[in-house]
N, C-alpha and C positions, 0 to 999 in steps of 0.2 A: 841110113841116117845115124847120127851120133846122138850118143848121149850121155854128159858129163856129169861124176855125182862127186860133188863137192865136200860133201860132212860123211860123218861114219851115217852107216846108214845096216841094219841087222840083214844079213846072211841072206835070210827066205828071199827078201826082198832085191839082193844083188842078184840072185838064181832069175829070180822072174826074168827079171832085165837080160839078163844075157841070154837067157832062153830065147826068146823072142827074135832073133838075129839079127839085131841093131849093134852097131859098134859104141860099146860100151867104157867109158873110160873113168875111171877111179883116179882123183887127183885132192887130198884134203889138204887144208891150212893153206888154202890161196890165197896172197893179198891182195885189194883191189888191183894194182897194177897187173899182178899175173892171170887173175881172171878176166879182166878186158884183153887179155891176149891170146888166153885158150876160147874165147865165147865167141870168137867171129865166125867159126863153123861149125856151132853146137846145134843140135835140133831141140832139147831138151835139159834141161838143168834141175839138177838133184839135188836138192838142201834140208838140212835138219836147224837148227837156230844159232851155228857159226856161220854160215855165211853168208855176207852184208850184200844184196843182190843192189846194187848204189842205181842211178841213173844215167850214170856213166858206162857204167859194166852194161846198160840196159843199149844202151846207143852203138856199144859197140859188137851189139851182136849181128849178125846180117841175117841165120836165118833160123834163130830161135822162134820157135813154138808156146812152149809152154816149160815156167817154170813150177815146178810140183814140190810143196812142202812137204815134207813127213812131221806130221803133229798139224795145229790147230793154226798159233799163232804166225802172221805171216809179215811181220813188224816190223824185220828184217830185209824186206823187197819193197823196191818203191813202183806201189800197185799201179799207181797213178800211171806214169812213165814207161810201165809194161800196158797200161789199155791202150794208151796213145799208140803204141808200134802194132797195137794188136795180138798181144803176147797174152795167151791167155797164164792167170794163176791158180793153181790149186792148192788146196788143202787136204786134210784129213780128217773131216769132223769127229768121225766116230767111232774112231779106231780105240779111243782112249773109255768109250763110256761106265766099262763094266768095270774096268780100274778105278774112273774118278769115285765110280759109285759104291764100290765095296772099300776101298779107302775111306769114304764119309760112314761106314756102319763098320768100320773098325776102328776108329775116331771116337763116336759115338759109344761105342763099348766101353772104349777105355775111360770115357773120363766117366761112364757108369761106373765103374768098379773102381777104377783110380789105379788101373796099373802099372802105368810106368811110374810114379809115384812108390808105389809097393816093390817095385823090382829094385827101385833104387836102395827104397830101403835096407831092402833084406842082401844086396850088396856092397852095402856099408857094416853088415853082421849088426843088424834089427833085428829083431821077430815083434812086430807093432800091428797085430790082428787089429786089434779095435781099432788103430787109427783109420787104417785104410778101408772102413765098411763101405760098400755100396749100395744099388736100389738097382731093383728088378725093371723091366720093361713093359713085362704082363699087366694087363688091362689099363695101362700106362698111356698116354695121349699123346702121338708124335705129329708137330707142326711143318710140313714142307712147306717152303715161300720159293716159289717154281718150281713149273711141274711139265717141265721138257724131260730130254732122254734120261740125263743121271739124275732127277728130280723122282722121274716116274720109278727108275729104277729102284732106288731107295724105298719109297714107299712099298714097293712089294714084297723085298727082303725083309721090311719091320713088321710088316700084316701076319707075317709069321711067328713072330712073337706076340700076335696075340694083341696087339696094337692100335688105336682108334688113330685113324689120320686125315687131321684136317690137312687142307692144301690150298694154297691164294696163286692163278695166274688167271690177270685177266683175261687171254686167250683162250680160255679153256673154257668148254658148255660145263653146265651141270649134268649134263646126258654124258659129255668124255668122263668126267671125271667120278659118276657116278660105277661107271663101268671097269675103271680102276678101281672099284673102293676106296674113293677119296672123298670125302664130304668138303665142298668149298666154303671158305671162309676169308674175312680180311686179315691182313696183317694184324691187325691190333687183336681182334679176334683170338687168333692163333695167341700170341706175345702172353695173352690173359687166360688162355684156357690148356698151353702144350704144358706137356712135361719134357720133354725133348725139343729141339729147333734147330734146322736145318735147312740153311740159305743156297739157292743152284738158279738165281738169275742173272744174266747178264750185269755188268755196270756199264749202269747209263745216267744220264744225269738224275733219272728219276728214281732209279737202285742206291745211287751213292748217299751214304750212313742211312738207309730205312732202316738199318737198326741203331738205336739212338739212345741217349739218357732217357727221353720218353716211352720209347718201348720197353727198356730193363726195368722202368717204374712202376709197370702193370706186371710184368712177369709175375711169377708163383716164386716166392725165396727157395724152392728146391728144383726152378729149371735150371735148364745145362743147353747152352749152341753151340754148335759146329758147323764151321766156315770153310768147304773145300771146293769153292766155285773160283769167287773174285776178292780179291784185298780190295776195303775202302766198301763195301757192304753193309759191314759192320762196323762203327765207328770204333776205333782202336781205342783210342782213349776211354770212350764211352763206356765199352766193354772190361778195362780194367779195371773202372774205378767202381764197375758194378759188384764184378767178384771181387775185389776187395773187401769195399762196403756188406758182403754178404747179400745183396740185392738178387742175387743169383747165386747158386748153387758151384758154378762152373762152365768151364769153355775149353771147345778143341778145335785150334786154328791152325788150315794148312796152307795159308794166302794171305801177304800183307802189300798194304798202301803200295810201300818201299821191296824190293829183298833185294839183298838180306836187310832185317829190319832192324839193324842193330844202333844205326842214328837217329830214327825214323817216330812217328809216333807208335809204332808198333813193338817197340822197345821196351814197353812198359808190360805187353802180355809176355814176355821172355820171364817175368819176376816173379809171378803168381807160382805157388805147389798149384793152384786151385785151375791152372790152363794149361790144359795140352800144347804143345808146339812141332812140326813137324816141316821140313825146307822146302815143300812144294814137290810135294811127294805124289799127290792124286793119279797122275799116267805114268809114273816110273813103277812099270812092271816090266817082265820080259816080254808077256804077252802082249803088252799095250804098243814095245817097242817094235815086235814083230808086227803085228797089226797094221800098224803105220807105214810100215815098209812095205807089205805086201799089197795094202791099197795104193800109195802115191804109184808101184809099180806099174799097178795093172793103168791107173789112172793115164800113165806117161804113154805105154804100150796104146791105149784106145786113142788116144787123141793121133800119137805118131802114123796111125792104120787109119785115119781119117773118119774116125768114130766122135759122138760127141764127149764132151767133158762133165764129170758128173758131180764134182766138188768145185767147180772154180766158185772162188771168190769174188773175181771182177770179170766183166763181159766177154761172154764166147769171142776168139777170133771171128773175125768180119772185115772184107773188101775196103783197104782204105779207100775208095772213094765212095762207098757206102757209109763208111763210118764220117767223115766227112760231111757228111747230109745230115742225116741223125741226133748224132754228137751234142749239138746244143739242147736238140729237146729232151734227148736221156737225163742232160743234167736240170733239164727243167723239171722233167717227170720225177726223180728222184728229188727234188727240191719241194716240189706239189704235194708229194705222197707225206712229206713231214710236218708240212704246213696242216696240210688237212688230217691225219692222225691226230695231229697235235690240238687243233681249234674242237675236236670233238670231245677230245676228255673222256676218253673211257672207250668200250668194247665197239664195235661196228664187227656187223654178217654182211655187208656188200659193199663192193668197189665197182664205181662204172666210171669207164676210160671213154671220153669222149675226141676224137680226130677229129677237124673241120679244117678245110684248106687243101692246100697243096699236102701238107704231111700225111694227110688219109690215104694219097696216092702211092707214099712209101710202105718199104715194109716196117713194120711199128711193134715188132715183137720185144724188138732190146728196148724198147720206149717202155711198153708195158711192166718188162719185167724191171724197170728201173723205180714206175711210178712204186710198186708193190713191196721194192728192197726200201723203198723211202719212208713208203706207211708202216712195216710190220719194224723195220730199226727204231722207230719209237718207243715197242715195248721188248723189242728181242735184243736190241743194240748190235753190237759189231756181227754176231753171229751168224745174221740175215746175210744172204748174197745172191748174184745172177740168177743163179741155180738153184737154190735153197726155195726161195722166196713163191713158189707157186706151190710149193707141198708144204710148205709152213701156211700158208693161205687155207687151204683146203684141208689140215689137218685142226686148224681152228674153227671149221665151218664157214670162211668167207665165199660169198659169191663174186668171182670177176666178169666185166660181162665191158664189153666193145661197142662202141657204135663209130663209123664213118659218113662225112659227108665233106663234099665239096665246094659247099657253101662256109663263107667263113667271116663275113663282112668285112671291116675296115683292116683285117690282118692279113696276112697272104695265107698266112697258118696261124691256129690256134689248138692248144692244148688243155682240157678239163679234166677234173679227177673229183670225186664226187665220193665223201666216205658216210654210209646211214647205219644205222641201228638204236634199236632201244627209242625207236619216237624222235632222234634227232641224227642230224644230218649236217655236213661242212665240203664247202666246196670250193676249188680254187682253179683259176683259168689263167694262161701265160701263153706267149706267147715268145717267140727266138728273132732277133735282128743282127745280124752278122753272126759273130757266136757269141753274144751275150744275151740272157733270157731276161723276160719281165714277166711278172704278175700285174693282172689288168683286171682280175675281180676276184672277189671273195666276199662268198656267200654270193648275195644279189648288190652288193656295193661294189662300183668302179673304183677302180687304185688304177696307184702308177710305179710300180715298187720295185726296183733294181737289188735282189735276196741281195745280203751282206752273212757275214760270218754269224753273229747274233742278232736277231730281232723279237723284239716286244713287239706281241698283236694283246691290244688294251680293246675289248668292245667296251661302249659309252654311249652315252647322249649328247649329240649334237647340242651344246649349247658352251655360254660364254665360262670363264675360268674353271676349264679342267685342263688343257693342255698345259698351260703355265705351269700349275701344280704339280704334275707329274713331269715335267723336267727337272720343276726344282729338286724332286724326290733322288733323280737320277743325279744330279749334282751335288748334293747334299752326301748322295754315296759314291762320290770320284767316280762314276761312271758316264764317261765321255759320247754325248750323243754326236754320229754320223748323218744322220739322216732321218725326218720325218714324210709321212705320207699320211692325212685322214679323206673317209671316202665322203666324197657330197654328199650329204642328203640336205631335205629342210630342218632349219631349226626345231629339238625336240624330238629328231626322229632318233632310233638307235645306229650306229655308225661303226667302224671300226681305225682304229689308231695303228699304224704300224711304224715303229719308233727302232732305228738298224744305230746300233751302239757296237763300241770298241772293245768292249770285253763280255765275261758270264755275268749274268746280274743272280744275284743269291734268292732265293727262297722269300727269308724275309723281306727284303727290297719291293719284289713283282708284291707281297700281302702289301706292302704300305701303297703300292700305286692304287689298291683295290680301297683304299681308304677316303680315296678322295673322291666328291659328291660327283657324284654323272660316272665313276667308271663301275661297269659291271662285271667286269673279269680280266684278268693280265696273265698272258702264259709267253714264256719266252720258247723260241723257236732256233735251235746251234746248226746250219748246215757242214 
């Protein structure tokens, strides 16, 4: 078999490859046309974040396997158009962790003590002791806001200083996180009580600006954050006009909106002495770079030897005419799992997958693990995949648990997902007709709802002038409604509104539809 590596890619990681005795070929700065011309008899494709893997280059390969990134981001491959041929993709999740996370507590040091600040100084011929004083860490209170791998990491490195650490992810037990030495808390919690702050959650829409003008208004005037996850976390602007204002202490940012940030609203942290800045530094070590090569290696090697894949991002290889079958209700289950994460609002310990139909008689594994990449992307966002998605499950404590039957009533097949905890519980049923899916209840109310890109689920009361109002709400903020559905019930009873518009609708917009008499809750849904 061949295997073609497109980007530079570190040494350790070309040795694997070749060792292996696959016909290994080294060819960088391909342009789309020359890579659709070397790809027709590739088995495998080697990339780091130059090159563009298009849908074209995807087509024209005849018997590609798997493309394997070296590093995280996979932005650069069109995922979609490798699931459709059956091409599995990988990644590297965690080859970079001990990098991103010692880079955030080298961050965190400096803008304690204010060194590069002081270096500059005293290379301009300063000697300005008193300006540059800092603050110790000892018995000092450090806030994580996620507490995944370089989250957890962090915290263990600061515990040694001597360090109280609170820590906010919904995922997480008090029994996990007590076991780390982490006391859980909320966000605002943290924002009010850290002397330190340091953000390592995903950006999702419910991540983007949680740090805000509101949050910097409860800080302590001698905290200090540091941002080496995701740009747009922390509101850029937010955050300068806090150190500015003195409202904080200070900040060490290694991730913007934009990079470079130099048009951007992230332009404005470039001007602060009082903000760290660094170009997106977190995995640029040698180790991190070796790392990565020596994983996607072995990664390309197991799949090429008929082994599974143990980072992909989108769906194991599968029998196009399996996948064929399938295919619609992955995209439902994955569509299900978001709906129902989402109508829950908060943590859930169980997920029950219910088959009824004809689909009970298939295999239902990629089904499963598509409903579960749907549910945990709500609070883990892009990071969730295929394969990730049943150890991030079970590392949060969830139960997943199957039922089959061949009973299915008026559908041939039907599909349910069912998310509980904490005393409440959200459920959603659909069903597949050609390969387009529909939702046909939620909760215990009949719909009829063809997902769209955006949808508003409004629960309310059945009764006369609330729909009007909440259109007008949506018009009033140029957001163009597509498509409504409410579920029967009798006048009075509670019901749910599902309302598929053309764009995001903002934060405040979904509070003002909650304003209006008969609705009792508005959460938008993005597939």
């Amino acid at each position: 078999m061949k295997i073609l590596v497109s980007d530079s890619l570190s040494g350790e990681g070309l040795d694997i490859l070749k060792d292996s005795g696959f016909d290994v070929v080294v060819d960088t700065g391909l342009s789309e046309d020359q890579l659709v011309e070397k790809i027709k008899d590739v088995d495998a494709l080697v990339i780091r974040s130059g090159t563009q893997v298009t849908a074209r280059v995807i087509e024209a390969a005849d018997n590609l396997k798997i493309i394997g990134r070296a590093g995280v981001g996979v932005d650069n491959v069109d995922v979609d158009a490798a699931t459709k041929k059956g091409i599995i993709v990988s990644n590297t999740p965690d080859g970079n962790t001990l990098s991103a996370a010692e880079h955030t507590c080298a961050m965190m040091m400096a803008v304690a003590r204010n060194i590069p600040q002081a270096c500059a100084s005293l290379k301009s011929e300063k000697w300005e002791r008193n300006k540059f004083m800092g603050v110790e860490f000892n018995k000092k209170v450090l806030g994580v806001i996620g507490l995944g791998r370089i989250g957890a990491e962090v915290a263990k490195r600061f515990q040694s200083f001597n360090m109280t650490v609170l820590g906010y992810d919904p995922f997480v037990s008090e029994e996990r996180a007590k076991s780390m030495g982490i006391t859980l808390a909320t966000v605002e919690e943290i924002c009010r009580k850290a002397d330190f702050i340091t953000v390592h959650t995903p950006l999702t829409k419910e991540t983007k600006n949680l740090i805000n003008t509101d949050m910097f208004n409860v800080m302590k005037p001698t905290a200090r954050i540091v941002n080496c996850a995701r740009g747009g976390i922390i509101n850029e602007e937010d955050l300068a006009a806090a150190v500015e204002s003195g409202k904080i202490a200070g900040a060490a940012i290694d991730v913007f909106v934009e990079e470079p940030p130099f048009n951007s609203s992230g332009a404005g942290l470039l001007k602060s002495d009082k903000i760290i800045v660094t170009p997106h530094l977190g995995a640029s070590t040698v180790e991190a770079q070796v790392n990565v090569a020596i994983d996607i290696a072995h990664e390309i090697i197991n799949v090429l030897n008929g082994e599974g894949a143990k980072s992909a991002v989108n769906i194991p290889a599968v029998r196009p005419e399996v996948m064929e079958v399938i295919s619609p209700y992955v995209k439902l289950a994955e569509v299900s799992g978001k709906i129902a994460a989402t109508l829950i609002g908060g943590s859930y310990d169980k997920v029950e997958l219910a088959y009824n139909g004809d689909i009970s008689t298939k295999d239902v594994r990629t089904v499963t693990l598509a409903a579960l990449k749907g549910a945990l992307a709500v609070a883990v966002g892009a990071g969730v995949n295929y394969v990730n998605a049943p150890g991030l499950a079970k590392s949060r404590g969830i139960e997943v648990s199957e039922k089959k039957s061949e009973t299915s009533g008026e559908y041939a097949s039907v599909f349910t997902m069912t998310v509980s905890g904490g005393g409440k519980s959200a459920s959603v049923s659909g069903t597949a007709i050609g390969n387009d899916i529909k939702i046909i209840q939620i909760n215990q109310t009949r719909v009829d709802v063809f997902p769209s890109a955006h949808m508003i689920f409004a629960d309310h009361i059945n009764k006369p002038n609330v729909i009007g109002p909440c259109c007008q709400i949506l018009g009033e903020n140029n957001i163009n409604i597509s498509g409504m559905q409410v579920g029967h019930v009798a006048v009075g009873e509670p019901t749910i509104m599902v309302i598929s518009v053309d764009s995001d609708v903002p934060e405040d917009v979904l509070s003002k539809l909650t304003t209006v008499d008969g609705v009792l809750s508005a959460k938008i849904v993005e597939i």
